[in-house]
N, C-alpha and C positions, 0 to 999 in steps of 0.2 A: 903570844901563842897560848892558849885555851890548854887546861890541863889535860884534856880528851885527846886533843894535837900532838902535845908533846908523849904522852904515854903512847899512841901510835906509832910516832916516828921512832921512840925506842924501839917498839917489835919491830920495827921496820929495820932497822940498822942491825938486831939480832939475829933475823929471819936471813938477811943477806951475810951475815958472817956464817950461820949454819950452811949458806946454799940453798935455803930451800924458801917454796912461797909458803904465805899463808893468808887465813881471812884477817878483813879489818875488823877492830877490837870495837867491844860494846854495841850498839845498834848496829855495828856498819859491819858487824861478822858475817852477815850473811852474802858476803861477796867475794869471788874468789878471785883472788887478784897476784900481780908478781909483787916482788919489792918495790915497786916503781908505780903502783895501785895500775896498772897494765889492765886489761879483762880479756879474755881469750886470747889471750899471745898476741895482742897483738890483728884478730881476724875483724872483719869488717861483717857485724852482724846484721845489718839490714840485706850483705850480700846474699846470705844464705836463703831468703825468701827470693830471690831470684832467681834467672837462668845460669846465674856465676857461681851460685854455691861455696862451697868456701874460700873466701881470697884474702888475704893478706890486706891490710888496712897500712894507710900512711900516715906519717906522723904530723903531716900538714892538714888533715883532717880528721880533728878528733870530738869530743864529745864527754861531758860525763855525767853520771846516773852512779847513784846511791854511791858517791864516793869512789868509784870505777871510771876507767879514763878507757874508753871507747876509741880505738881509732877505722877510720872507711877511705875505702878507695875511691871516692870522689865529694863534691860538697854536695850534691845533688842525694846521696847516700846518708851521709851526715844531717842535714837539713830532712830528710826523713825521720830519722832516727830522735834527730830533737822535737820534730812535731809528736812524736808518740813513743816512748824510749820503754816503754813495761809490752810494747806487740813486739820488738826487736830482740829486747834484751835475752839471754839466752835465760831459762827456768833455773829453780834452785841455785839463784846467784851464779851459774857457770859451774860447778862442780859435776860430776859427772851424774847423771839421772839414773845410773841402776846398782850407783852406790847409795844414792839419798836414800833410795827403794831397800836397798838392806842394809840403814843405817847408821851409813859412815857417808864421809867427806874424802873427796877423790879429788886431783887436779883432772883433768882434762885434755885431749887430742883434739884442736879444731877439725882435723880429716875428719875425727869420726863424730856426723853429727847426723841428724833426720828433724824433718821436722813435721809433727804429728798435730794434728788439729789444730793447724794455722799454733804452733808455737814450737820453739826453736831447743833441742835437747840435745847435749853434748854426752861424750861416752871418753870414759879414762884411753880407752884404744880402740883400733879396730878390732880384736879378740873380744872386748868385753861388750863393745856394739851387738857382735853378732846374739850375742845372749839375750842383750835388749830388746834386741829383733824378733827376737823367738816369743815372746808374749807381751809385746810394747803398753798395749792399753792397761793389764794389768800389775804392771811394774808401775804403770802412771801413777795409779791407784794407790799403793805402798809408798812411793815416794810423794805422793803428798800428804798423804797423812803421817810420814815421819818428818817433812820439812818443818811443819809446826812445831815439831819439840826440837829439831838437833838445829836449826839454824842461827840460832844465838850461842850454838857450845860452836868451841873452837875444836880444827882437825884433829888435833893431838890425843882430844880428850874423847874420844868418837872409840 
């Protein structure tokens, strides 16, 4: 085990005795994941560019991208997903898009998601959605030009 490995699976073991998630350490921080490198609870992201919008993924069809374990509600979903995983993948690693925009790291509500010029933006709740809502393009705007600096700091430090 690679010392990158093992120093992750410590946060990972610490992370689950606090209860709480966090991102993966060094390159891989920029992904928000559970204890289990999980990525959106669990939601099947190819679903959301479809007529099914958010659904629940299985564990018999999963996937993974930048150290995130993807699961999709069929193979057909998945085998999308692996032909082209940065059109699916949810923005700013999965944390929620209108905290990256005012410069924190937020977990995520799969319910609350939109997806805005053909790409895929999750929101900490439905409350904090509706805010998103109210000026999307230029929330876009702020949260990518803070993604650049804060997606290698970990949540804590935000």
């Amino acid at each position: 085990m690679s010392h990158k490995k093992s120093h992750g699976k410590k946060l990972t073991l610490m992370a689950a005795l606090l209860g709480t998630s966090f991102s993966l350490m060094a390159a891989d921080i920029d992904m928000s994941v559970d204890s289990n490198d999980l990525a959106i609870k669990g939601y099947d992201p190819v679903a959301y560019f479809t007529d099914n919008g958010a659904q629940q993924g299985k564990p018999e069809f999963t996937a993974t991208y930048k150290n995130a374990i993807y699961q999709f509600a069929s193979s057909e979903n998945r085998d999308q997903f692996k032909a082209n995983p940065a059109a699916y993948a949810p923005q700013y690693g999965g944390y929620c898009a209108f905290g990256v925009a005012m410069g924190k790291k937020f977990e995520t509500d799969p319910q609350a998601w939109k997806i805005e010029d053909g790409k895929l933006y999750l929101n900490l709740d439905k409350t904090v959605q509706q805010r998103w809502l109210e000026n999307t393009q230029g929330f876009i705007v702020d949260a990518n030009s803070n993604w650049s600096t804060i997606k290698t700091v970990a949540a804590d430090k935000l």
